[in-house]
C-alpha positions as CSV (number, residue, x, y, z in Angstrom):
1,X,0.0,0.0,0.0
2,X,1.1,3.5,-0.7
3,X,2.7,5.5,2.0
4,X,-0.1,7.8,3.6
5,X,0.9,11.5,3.5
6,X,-0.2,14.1,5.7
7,X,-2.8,16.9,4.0
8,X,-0.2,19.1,3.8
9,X,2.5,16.7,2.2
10,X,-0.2,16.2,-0.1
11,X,-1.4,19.4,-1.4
12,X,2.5,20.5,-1.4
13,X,3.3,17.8,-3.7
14,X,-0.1,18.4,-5.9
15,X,0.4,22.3,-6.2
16,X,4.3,21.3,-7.0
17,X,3.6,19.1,-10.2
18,X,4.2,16.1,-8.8
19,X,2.5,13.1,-11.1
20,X,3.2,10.8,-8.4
21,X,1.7,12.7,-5.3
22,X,-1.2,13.3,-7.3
23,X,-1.7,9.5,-8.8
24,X,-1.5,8.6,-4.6
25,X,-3.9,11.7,-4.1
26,X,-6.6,10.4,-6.4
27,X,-5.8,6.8,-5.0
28,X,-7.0,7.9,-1.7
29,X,-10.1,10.1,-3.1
30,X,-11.3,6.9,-4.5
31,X,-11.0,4.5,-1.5
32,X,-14.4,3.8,0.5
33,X,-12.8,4.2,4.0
34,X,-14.1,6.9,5.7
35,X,-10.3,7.6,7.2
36,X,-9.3,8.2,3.5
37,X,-12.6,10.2,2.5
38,X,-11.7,12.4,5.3
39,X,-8.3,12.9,4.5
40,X,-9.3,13.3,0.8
41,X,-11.3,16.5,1.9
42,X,-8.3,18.3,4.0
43,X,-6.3,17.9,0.9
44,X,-9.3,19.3,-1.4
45,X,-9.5,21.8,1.1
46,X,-6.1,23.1,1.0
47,X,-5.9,22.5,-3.0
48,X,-9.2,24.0,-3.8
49,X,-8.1,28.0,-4.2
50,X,-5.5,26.3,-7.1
51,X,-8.6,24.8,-8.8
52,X,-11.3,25.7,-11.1
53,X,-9.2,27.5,-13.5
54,X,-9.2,24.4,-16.2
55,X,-11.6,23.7,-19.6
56,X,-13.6,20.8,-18.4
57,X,-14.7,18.9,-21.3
58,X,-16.7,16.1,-21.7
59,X,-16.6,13.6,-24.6
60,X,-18.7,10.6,-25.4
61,X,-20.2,8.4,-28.5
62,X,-21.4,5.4,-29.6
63,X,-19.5,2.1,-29.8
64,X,-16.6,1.7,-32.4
65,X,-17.0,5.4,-32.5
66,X,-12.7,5.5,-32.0
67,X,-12.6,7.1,-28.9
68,X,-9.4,6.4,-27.4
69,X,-8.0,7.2,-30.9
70,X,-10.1,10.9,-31.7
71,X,-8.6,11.8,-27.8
72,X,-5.3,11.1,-28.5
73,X,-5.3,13.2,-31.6
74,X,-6.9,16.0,-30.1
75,X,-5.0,15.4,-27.1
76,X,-1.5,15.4,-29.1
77,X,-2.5,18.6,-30.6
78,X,-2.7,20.3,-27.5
79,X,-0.1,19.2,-26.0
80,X,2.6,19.5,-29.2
81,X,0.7,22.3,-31.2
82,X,-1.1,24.3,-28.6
83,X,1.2,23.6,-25.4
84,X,-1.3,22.6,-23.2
85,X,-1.1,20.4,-19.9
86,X,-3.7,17.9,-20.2
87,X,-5.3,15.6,-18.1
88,X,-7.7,12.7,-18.9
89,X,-10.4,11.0,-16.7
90,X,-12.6,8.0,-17.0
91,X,-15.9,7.4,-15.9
92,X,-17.0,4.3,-16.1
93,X,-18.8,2.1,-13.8
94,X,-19.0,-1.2,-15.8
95,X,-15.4,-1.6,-16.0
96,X,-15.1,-4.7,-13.4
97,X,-17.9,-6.1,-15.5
98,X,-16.3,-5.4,-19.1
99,X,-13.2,-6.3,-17.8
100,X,-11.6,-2.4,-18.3
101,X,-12.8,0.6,-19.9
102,X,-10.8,2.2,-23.1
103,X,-8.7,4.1,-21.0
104,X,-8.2,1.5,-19.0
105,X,-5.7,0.0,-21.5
106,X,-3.3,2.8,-21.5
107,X,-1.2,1.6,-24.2
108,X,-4.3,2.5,-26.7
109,X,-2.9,6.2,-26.0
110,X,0.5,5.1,-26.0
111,X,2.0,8.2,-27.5
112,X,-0.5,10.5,-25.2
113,X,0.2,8.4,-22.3
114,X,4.4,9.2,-22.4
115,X,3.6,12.6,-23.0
116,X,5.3,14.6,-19.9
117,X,2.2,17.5,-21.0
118,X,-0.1,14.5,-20.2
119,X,-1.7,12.6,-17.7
120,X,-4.4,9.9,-17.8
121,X,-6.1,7.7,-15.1
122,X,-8.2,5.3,-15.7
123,X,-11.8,5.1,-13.9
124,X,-11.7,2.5,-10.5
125,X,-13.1,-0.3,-11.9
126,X,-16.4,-2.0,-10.0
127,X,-17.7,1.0,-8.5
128,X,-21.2,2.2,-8.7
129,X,-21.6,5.3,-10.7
130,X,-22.4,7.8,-7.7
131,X,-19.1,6.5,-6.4
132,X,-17.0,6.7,-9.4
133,X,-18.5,10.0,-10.6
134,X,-17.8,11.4,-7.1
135,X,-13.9,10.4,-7.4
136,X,-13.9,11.7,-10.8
137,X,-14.8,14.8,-9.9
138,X,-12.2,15.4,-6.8
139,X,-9.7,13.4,-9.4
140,X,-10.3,16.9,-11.4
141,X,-10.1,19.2,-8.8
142,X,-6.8,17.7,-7.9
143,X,-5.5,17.9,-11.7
144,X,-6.9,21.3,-11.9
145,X,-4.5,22.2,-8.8
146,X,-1.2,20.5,-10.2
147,X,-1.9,23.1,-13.3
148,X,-3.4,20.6,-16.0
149,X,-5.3,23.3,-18.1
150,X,-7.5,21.0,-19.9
151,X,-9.5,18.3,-18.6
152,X,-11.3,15.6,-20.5
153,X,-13.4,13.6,-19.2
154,X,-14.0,10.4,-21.3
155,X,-17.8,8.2,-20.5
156,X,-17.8,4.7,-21.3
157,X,-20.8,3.4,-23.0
158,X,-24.3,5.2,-22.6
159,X,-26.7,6.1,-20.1
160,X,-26.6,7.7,-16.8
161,X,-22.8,8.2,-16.7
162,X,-23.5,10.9,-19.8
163,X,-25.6,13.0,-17.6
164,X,-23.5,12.6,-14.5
165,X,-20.2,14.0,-17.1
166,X,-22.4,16.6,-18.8
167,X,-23.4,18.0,-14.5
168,X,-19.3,18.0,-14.1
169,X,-17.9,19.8,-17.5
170,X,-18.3,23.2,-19.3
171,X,-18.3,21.5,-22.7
172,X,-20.1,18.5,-23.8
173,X,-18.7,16.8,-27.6
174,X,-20.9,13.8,-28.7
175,X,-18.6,11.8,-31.1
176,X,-20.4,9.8,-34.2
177,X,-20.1,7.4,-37.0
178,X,-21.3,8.4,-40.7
179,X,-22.6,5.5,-43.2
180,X,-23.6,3.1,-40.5
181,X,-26.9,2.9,-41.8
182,X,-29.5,5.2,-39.6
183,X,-27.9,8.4,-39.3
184,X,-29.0,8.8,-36.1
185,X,-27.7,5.7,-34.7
186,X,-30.4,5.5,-32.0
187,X,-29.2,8.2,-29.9
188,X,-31.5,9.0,-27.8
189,X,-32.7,12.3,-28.0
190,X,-31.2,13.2,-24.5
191,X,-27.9,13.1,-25.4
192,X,-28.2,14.6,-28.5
193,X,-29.5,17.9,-26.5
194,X,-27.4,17.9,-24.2
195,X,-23.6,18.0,-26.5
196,X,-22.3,21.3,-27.5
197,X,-20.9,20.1,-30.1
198,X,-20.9,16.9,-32.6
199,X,-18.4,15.7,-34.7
200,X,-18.4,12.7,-37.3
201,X,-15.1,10.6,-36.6
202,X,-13.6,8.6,-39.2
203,X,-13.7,11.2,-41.8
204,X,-11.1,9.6,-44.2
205,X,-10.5,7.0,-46.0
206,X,-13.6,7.1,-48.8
207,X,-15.5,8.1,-45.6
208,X,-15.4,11.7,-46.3
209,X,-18.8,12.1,-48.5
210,X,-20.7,10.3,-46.2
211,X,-19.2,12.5,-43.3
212,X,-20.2,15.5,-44.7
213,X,-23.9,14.5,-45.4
214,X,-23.6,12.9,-41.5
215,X,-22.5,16.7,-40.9
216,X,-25.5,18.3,-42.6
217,X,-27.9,15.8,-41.2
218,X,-26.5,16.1,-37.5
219,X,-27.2,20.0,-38.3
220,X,-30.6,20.0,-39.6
221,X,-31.3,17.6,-36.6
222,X,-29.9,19.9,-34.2
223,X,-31.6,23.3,-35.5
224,X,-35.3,21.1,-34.0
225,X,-33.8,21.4,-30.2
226,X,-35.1,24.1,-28.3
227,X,-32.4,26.9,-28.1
228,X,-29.9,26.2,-25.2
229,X,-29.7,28.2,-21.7
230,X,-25.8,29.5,-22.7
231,X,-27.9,30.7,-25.6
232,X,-24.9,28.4,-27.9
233,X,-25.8,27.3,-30.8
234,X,-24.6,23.2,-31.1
235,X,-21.7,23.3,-33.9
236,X,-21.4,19.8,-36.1
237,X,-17.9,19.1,-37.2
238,X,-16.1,16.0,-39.0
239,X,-12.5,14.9,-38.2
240,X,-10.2,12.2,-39.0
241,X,-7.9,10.8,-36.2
242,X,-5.4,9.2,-38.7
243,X,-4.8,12.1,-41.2
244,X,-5.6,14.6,-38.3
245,X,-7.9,17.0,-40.4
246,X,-10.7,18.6,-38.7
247,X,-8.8,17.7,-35.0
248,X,-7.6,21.6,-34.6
249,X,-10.8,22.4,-35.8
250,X,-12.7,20.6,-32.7
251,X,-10.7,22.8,-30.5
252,X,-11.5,26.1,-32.0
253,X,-15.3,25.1,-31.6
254,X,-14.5,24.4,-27.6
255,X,-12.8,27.9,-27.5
256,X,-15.4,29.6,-29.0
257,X,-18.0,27.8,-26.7
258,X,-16.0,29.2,-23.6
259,X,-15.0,32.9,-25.4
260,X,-19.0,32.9,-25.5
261,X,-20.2,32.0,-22.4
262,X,-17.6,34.0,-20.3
263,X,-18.5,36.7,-21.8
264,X,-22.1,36.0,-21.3
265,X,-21.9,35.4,-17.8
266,X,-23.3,31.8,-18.3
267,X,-19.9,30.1,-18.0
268,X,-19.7,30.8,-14.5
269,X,-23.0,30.8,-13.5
270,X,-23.0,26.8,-14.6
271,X,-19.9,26.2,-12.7
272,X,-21.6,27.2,-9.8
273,X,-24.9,25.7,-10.3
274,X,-22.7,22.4,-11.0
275,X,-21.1,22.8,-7.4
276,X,-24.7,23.3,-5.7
277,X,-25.9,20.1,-7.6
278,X,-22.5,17.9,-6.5
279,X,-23.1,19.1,-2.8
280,X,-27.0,18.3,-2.8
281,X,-25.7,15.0,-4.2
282,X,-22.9,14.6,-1.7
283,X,-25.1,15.5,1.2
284,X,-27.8,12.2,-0.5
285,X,-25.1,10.0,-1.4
286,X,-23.7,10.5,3.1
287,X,-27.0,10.2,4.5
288,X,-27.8,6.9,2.6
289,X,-24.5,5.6,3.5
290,X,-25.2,7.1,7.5
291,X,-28.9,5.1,7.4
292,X,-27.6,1.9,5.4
293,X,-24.9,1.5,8.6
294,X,-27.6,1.7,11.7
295,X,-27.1,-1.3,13.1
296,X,-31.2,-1.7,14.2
297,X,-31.1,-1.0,9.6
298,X,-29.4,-3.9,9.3
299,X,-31.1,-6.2,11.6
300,X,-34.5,-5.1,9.7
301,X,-33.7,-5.0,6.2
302,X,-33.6,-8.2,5.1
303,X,-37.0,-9.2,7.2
304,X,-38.6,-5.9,5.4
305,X,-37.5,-7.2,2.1
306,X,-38.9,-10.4,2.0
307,X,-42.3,-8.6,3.2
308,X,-42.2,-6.4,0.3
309,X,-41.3,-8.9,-2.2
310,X,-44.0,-11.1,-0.6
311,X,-46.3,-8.2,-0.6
312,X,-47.7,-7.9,3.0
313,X,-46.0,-4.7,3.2
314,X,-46.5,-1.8,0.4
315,X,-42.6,0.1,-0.1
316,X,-43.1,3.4,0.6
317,X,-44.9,1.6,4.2
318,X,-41.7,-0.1,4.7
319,X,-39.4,2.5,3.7
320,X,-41.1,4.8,6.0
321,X,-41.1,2.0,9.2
322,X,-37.4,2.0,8.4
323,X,-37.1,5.8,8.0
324,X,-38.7,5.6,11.7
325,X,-36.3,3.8,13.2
């Protein structure tokens, strides 16, 4: 096991750079013991003035999509081209399941992954998603403080960990697949509304007619969604990870986005109404975890189980008996 640090040790070795104090920092964000949690939030507490001064970005898309492949291009970019420090995160709740989640194979990023402008961590593999999505989001507060200025934050699959990513980023970019019969992929509409941007990987190759009618398509969709609160208009781009056309062009769309809402004020007011939402969630997620560990809980639940699967007992009856207690 890694040597425990005090907070201070910690936060001195975060603000300093150091990739290794901060791998063991996130380490202990996402342990379960409550010694760790609590040591998790002096170090968050000292880091936390150093924070907050990253792009947050969220990307996601469908299977086969080229993920891993489309970050490391953009990521490259940034980090050659742009000079960026650049951190990416996982979130991804299936991963004991699946057996590992894209970025939990680093050598798919191989190139990214040795960059000294780069760092990437992996999601903690069989963790529910309120637990993994509540690492992930100290995990960036940490990389914000050891002065990573972009942060992607990479869902695996669909579902619920898109929404829990879009409530954690400033800019949301739905990857997508042209010529793969329905345009649309069955995306549900959801997701669709909620990315700031699209664009249609794999643009290469033959590929690139049937990206640019994606492209159009994708558009026209788009222009049906009510018009956004940043008041942002979605932007639909194409790109090709192995010729590297339309990657530089991604980023432009993600500095526009911000250039846009800072000045419009909405920028920050979403960064704050993101903080209210984690600590609403943080004070839900403690007070299960407090009512789970009664011990008169425990002796119940299982009785008051079996009466609800039975049906002698109604749940909302026996959630409130147990509320009671």
């Amino acid at each position: 096991m890694a040597k425990r640090f005090t907070a201070d040790q910690y936060a001195d070795g975060i603000l300093a750079g150091n990739r290794i104090v901060l791998s063991q920092a996130i380490t202990l964000a996402e342990s379960t013991l409550l010694s760790d949690q609590t040591l998790t939030q002096h170090v968050l507490d000292r880091v936390l003035p150093h924070a907050g001064h990253s792009v947050r970005v969220g990307i996601t898309g469908v299977p086969g999509v080229g993920k891993s492949t489309f970050i490391e291009a953009l990521g490259l970019f940034l980090v050659n081209e742009q000079q960026k420090r650049l951190a990416v995160l996982a979130v991804d709740p299936s991963s004991q399941r699946s057996g590992g989640s894209i970025l939990g194979d680093k050598t798919r990023m191989s190139q990214l992954a040795a960059h000294p402008q780069a760092y990437i961590r992996p999601s903690p593999a069989g963790r529910s998603l309120g637990g993994v999505t509540r690492s992930t989001r100290e995990a960036m507060l940490l990389c914000e403080a050891a002065g990573y200025d972009i942060i992607f934050i990479e869902t695996v699959g669909v579902g619920q960990s898109e929404t829990a990513v879009h409530g954690m980023v400033d800019f949301f970019l739905l990857l997508m697949l042209a010529g793969a019969g329905d345009e649309l992929q069955g995306i549900k509409k959801g997701i669709m509304e909620m990315a700031d941007a699209i664009t249609i990987t794999k643009a290469d190759g033959g590929n690139e007619l049937a990206a640019r009618r994606a492209r159009r398509e994708y558009q026209n969709a788009l222009h049906l969604f009510p018009t956004t609160e940043s008041g942002w208009q979605p932007v639909v781009t194409t790109s090709s990870a192995v010729s590297g056309a339309g990657v530089p062009e991604v980023w432009g769309v993600v500095q526009q986005y911000v250039q846009q809402t800072q000045a419009s004020g909405y920028f920050q007011q979403r960064r704050q109404a993101q903080n209210l939402h984690w600590l609403h969630e943080a004070i839900r997620h403690g007070l299960e975890e407090q009512f789970y560990a009664r011990p008169e809980v425990q002796a119940q639940i299982a009785i008051v189980r079996q009466q609800v699967l039975q049906g002698q007992k109604s749940a909302f009856g026996a959630a409130g008996e147990l509320l009671s207690m």
